[in-house]
C-alpha positions as CSV (number, residue, x, y, z in Angstrom):
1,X,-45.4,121.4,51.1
2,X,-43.7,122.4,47.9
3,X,-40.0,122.9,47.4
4,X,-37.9,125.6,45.0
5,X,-34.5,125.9,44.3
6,X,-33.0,129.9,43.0
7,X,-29.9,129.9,41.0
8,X,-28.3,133.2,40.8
9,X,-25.8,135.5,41.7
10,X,-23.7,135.5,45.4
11,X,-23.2,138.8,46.2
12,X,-23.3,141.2,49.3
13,X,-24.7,144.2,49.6
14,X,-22.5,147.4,51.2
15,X,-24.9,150.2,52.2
16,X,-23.3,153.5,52.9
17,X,-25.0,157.0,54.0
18,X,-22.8,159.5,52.6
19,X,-22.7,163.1,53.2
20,X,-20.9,164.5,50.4
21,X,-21.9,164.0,46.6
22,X,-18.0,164.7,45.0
23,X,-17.9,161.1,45.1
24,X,-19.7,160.3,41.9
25,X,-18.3,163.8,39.9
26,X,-14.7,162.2,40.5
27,X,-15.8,158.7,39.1
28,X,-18.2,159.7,36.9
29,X,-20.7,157.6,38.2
30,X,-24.2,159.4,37.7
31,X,-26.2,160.2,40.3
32,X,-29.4,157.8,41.0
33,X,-28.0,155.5,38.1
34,X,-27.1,151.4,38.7
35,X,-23.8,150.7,37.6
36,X,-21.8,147.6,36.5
37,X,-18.3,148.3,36.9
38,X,-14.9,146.2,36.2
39,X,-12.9,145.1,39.6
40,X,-10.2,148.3,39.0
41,X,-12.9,150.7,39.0
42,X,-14.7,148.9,42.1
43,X,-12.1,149.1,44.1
44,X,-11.5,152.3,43.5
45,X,-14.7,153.6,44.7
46,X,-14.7,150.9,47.4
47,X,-11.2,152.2,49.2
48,X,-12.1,155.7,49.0
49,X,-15.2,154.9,51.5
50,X,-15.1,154.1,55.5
51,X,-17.6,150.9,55.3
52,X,-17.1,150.4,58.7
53,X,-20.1,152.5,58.8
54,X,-21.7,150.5,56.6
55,X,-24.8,147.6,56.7
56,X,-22.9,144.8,55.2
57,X,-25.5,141.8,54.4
58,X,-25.7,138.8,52.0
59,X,-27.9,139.9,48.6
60,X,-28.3,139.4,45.1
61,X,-31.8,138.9,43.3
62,X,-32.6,135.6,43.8
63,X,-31.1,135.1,47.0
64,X,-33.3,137.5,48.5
65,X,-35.9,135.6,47.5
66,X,-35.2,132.0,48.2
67,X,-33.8,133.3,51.8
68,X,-37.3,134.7,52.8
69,X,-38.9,131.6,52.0
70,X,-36.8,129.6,53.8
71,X,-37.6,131.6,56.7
72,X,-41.3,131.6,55.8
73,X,-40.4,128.0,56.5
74,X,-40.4,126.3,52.9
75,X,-37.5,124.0,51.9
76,X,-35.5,125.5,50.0
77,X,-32.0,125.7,48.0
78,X,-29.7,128.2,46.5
79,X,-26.9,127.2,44.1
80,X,-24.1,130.1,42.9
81,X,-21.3,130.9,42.8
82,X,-18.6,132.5,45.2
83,X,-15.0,133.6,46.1
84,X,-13.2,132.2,49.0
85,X,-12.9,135.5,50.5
86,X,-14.3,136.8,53.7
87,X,-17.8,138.1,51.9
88,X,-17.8,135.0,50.3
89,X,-18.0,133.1,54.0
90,X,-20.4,136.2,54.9
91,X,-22.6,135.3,52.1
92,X,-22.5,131.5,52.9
93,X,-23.3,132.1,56.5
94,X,-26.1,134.5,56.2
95,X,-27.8,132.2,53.7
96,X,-27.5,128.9,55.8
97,X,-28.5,130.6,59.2
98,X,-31.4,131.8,56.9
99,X,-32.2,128.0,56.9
100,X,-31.5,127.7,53.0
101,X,-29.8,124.5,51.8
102,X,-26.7,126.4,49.8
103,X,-24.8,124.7,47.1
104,X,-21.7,127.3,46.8
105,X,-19.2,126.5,44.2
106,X,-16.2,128.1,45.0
107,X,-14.3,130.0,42.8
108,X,-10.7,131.6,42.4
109,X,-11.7,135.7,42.9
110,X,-13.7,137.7,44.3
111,X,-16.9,137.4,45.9
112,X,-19.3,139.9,43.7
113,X,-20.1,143.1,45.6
114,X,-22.9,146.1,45.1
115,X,-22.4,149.3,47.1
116,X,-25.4,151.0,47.9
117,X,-24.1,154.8,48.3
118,X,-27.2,157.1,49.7
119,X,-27.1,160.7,49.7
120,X,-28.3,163.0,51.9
121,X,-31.7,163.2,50.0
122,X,-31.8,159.6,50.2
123,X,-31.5,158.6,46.6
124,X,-29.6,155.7,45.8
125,X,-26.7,155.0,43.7
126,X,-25.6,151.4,43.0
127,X,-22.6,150.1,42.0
128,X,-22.0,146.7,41.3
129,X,-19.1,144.5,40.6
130,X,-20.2,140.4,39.8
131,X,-16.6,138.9,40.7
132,X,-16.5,135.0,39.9
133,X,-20.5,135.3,39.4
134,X,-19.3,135.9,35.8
135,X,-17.8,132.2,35.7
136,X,-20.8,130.4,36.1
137,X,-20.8,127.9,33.8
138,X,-23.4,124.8,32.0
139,X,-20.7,122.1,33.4
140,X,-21.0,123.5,37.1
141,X,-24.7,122.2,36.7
142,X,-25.7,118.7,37.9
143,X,-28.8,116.6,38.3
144,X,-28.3,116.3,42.3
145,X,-29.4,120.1,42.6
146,X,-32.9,119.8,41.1
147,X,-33.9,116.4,41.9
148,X,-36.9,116.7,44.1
149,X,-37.9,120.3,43.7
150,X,-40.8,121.8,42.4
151,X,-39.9,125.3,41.7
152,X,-36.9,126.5,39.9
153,X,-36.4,130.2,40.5
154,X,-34.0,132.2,37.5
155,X,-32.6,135.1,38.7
156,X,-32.8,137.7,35.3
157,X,-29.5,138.8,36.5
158,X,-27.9,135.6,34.1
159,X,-30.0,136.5,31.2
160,X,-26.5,137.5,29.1
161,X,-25.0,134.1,29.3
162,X,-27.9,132.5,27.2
163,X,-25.7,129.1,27.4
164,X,-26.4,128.7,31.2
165,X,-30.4,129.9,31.2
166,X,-31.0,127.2,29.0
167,X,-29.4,124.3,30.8
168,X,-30.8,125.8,33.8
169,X,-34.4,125.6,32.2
170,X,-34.2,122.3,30.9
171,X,-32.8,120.8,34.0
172,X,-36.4,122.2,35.7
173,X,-38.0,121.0,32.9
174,X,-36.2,117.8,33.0
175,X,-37.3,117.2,36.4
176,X,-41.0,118.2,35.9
177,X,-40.0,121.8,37.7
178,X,-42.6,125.1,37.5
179,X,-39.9,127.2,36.2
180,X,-40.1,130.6,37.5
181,X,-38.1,133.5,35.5
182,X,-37.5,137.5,37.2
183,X,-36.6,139.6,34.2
184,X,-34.4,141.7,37.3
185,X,-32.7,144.2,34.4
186,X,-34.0,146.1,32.1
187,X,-30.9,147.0,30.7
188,X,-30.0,143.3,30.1
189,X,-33.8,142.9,28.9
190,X,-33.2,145.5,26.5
191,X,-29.9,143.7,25.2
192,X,-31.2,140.1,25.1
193,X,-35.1,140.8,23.9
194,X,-34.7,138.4,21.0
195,X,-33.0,135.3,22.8
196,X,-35.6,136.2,26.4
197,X,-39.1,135.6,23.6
198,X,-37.9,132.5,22.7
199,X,-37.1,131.8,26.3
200,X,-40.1,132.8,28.1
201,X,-42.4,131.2,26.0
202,X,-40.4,127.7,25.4
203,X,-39.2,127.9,28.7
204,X,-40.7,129.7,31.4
205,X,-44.1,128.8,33.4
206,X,-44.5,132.4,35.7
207,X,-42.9,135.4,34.9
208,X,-42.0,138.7,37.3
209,X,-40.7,142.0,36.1
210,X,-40.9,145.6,37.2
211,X,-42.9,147.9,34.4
212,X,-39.8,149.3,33.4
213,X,-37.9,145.7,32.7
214,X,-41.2,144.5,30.9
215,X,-41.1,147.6,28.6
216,X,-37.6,146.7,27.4
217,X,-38.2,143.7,26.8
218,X,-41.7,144.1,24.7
219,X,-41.5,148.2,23.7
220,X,-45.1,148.1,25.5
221,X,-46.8,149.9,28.5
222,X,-47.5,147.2,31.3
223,X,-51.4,146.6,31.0
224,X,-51.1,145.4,27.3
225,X,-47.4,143.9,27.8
226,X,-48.7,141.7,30.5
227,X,-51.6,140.4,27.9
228,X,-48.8,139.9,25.6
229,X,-46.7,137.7,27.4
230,X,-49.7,135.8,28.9
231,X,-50.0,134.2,26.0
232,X,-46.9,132.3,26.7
233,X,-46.4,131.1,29.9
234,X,-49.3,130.6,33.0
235,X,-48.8,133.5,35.2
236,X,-47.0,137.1,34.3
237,X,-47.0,139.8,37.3
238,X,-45.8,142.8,36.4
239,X,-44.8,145.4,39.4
240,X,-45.5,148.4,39.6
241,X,-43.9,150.0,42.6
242,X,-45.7,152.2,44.0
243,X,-48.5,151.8,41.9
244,X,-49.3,148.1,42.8
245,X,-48.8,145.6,40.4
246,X,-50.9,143.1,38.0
247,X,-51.5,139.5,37.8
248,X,-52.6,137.3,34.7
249,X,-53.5,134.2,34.5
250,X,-55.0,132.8,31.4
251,X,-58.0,135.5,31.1
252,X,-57.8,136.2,34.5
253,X,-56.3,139.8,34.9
254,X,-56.2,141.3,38.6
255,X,-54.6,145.1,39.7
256,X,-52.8,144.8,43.5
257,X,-52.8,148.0,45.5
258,X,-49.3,148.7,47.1
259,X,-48.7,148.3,50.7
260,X,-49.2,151.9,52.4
261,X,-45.2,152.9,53.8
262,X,-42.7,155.6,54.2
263,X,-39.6,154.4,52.5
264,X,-36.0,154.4,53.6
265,X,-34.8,151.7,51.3
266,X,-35.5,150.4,48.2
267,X,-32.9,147.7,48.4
268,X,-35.0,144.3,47.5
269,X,-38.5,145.7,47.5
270,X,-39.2,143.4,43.9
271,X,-37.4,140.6,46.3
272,X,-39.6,139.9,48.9
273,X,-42.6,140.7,46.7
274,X,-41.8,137.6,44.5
275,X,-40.9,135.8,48.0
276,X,-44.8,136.9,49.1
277,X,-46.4,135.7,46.1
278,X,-44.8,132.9,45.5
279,X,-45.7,131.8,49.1
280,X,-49.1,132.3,48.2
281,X,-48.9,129.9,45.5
282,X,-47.1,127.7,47.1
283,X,-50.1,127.7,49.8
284,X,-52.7,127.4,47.5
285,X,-54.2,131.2,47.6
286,X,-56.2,133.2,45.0
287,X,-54.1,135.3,43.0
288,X,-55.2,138.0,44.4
289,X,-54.2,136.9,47.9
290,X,-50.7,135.9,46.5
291,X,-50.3,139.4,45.4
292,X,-51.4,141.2,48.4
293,X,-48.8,139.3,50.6
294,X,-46.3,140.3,48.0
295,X,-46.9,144.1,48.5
296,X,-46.9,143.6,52.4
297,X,-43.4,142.4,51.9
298,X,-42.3,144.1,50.1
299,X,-43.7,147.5,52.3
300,X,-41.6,145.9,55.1
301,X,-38.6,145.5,53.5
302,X,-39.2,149.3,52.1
303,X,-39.3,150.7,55.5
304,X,-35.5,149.8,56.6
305,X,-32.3,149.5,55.4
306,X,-31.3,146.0,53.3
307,X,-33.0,143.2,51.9
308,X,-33.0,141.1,55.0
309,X,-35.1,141.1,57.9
310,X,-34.2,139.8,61.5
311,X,-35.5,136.5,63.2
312,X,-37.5,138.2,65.5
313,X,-38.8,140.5,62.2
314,X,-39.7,137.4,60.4
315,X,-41.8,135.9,63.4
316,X,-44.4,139.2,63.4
317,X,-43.8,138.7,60.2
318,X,-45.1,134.9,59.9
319,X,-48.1,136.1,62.5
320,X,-49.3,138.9,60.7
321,X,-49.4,137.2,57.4
């Protein structure tokens, strides 16, 4: 059975119903909009809110990801970085009893943070500080975490420290890796388009993005963008929310439908559709199949609140795929 390793950001995700929307007029945080803030203006927010009402739960991009595999039962490992602070231990202990192998270099600071606030009309407003994330470095990197894997997984989310994304790549590429690249912002796709096309097509073997990330990054709507970037790495899916998603493949070109669902949450929908489909590849399936358990997970995780689902969850879960 193959084996993938995700580097990316530690951070833990603080959901929050509110019932009054004066919170983002005072901090002029727009309504709906994701947000990267500094750690004065985080905390800020942060100790204006009661999150003992809130779903606290380990998150970040790539974590997501690599944690539903490992409980799809692949071998896994995660490597990031993280505070010694009580998220940080949160983080580390939701990923191990996940059944990922974690390699979490402790940092001085904070553990990075995103509070999901949700109004009454169920919008969602993000607001995200990265804490120590931001010193990741090259020389934190070493042979021993790639060494026998097949898979290295990029979260997009480190696309600004061009430095590290190409150390990361090499050591996949060094170790005879698929490397697998989610462009995860298209504000930061926007910013780094030049350093990303050399990137991806050096680089990068399958590529995931959302039709709004792969616009910033080639100015182009998604069914000719995805025949763009095709011709430089094996497989490009674009999502689509809740209009599906496509797959190439060389000349193969294939439209998903979305999972039918009422969603609560859109917390790690993209996730746990990268987590599907790469289980299908991982297994051997058609593209197509790859994509369609993709959109079921993705539809499950839309239908709750988080990017995590339960053990008992992940059993049906197992069954019905």
């Amino acid at each position: 059975m193959s084996k993938i390793v995700g580097i990316g950001n530690a951070l833990v995700d603080i959901i929050l119903d509110i019932d009054s929307e004066k919170i983002f007029k005072e901090k002029s945080i727009p309504k709906g909009s994701k947000e990267h803030v500094d750690k004065e203006k985080f905390d800020e927010i942060y100790n204006t809110l009661d999150i003992n009402q809130a779903t606290v739960s380990s998150g970040g991009s790539a974590a997501n990801t690599i944690s539903a595999l490992a409980n799809l039962g692949f071998d896994t490992s995660f490597l990031a970085v993280a505070g010694g602070d009580e998220y940080g231990k949160l983080f580390e202990n939701e990923m191990k009893d996940s059944g990922v192998k974690l390699n979490l270099i402790k940092k001085e600071g904070d553990t990075g943070k995103i509070l999901h606030l949700i109004s009454p009309d169920k919008e969602a407003t993000t607001i995200g500080y990265s804490g120590v994330n931001s010193k990741f470095e090259p020389k934190d990197l070493s042979e021993q975490y790639f060494y026998g894997y097949d898979y290295l997984y990029i979260d997009g989310y480190l696309m600004n420290n061009h430095e590290l994304m190409e150390a990361l790549a090499d050591f996949g590429k060094l170790n005879y890796m698929k490397v697998v690249f989610d462009v995860a912002s298209s504000h930061f796709a926007e910013g780094n388009r030049e350093f990303l096309k050399k990137f991806i097509k050096n680089k990068v073997d399958i590529l995931f993005g959302n039709d709004l990330e792969i616009f910033s990054y080639t100015g182009q709507e998604p069914e000719r963008a995805i025949r763009t970037i095709a011709k430089d790495c094996d497989i490009v899916v674009v999502k689509l929310g809740s209009r599906g998603s496509y797959i190439q493949r060389g000349e193969e070109f294939y439209h998903i439908s979305a999972a039918p669902v009422d969603p609560i949450d859109a917390s790690g929908a993209g996730d746990l559709y990268a987590a599907g489909f790469l289980y299908g590849l991982m297994e051997d399936y058609h593209l197509t199949h790859c994509g369609k358990v993709g959109a079921f997970l993705a539809s499950k995780i839309l239908s709750q609140k988080g990017a995590r689902f339960s053990f008992e969850e992940w059993r049906e879960i197992k069954r019905m795929i």
